[in-house]
C-alpha positions in Angstrom: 231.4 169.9 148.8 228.9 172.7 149.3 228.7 174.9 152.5 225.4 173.6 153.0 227.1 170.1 153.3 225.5 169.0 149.5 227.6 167.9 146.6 228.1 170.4 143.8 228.1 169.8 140.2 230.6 172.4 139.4 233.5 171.1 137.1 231.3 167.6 136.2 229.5 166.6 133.4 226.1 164.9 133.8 223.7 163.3 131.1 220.4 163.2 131.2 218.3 160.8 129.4 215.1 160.5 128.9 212.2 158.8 126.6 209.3 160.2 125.1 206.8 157.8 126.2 204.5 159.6 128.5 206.3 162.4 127.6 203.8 164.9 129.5 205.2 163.5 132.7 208.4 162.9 131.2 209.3 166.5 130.4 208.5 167.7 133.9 210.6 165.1 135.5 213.6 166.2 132.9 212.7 169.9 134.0 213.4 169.3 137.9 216.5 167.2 137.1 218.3 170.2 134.8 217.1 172.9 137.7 218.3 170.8 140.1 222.0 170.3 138.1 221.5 174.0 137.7 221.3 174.6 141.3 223.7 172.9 142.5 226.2 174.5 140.6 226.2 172.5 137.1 226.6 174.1 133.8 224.3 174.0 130.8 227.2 173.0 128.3 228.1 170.4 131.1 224.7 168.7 130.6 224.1 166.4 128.1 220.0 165.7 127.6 219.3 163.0 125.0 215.7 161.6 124.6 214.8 158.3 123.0 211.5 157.0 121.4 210.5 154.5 124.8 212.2 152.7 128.1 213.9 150.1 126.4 216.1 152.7 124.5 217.2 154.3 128.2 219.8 151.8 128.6 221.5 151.8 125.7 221.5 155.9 125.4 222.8 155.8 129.0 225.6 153.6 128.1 226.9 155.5 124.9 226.6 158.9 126.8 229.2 157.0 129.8 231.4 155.8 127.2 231.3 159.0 125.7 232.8 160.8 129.4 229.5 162.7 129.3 228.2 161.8 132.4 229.7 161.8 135.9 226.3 159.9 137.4 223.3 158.9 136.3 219.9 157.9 137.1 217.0 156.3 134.2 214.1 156.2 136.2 211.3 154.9 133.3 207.7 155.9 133.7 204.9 153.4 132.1 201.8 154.0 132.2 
């Protein structure tokens, strides 16, 4: 736990991942999620980012990066447009 009462990332490894559709918006949502690992103490090498062609890959790219032991949480918001 952080001084400021927030969870920290240190010593946990968190996967990001991500699809290319809409990729403009995409990216930036992907940006804020890594600085926001970043900032709350996460490592690079502790971060796995993995992007797939559309939203019904998300699932499936989740699941292999938990089986994996690559992330300890996750979230696949999907964007369509």
């Amino acid at each position: 736990m952080k001084e400021d009462g927030g969870k920290s990332g240190e010593g946990r490894r968190f996967a990001v991942v991500a699809a290319r559709w809409n990729e403009t918006l995409v990216k930036r949502l992907v940006d804020a999620a890594l600085d926001t690992l970043r900032r709350q103490g996460a490592r690079d090498a502790d971060v796995e980012l993995t992007w797939v062609p559309g939203s019904l890959e998300l699932p499936v790219a989740a699941s292999w990066a938990r089986r994996r032991g690559s992330s300890a949480w996750r979230s696949t918001p999907a964007c369509r447009s």
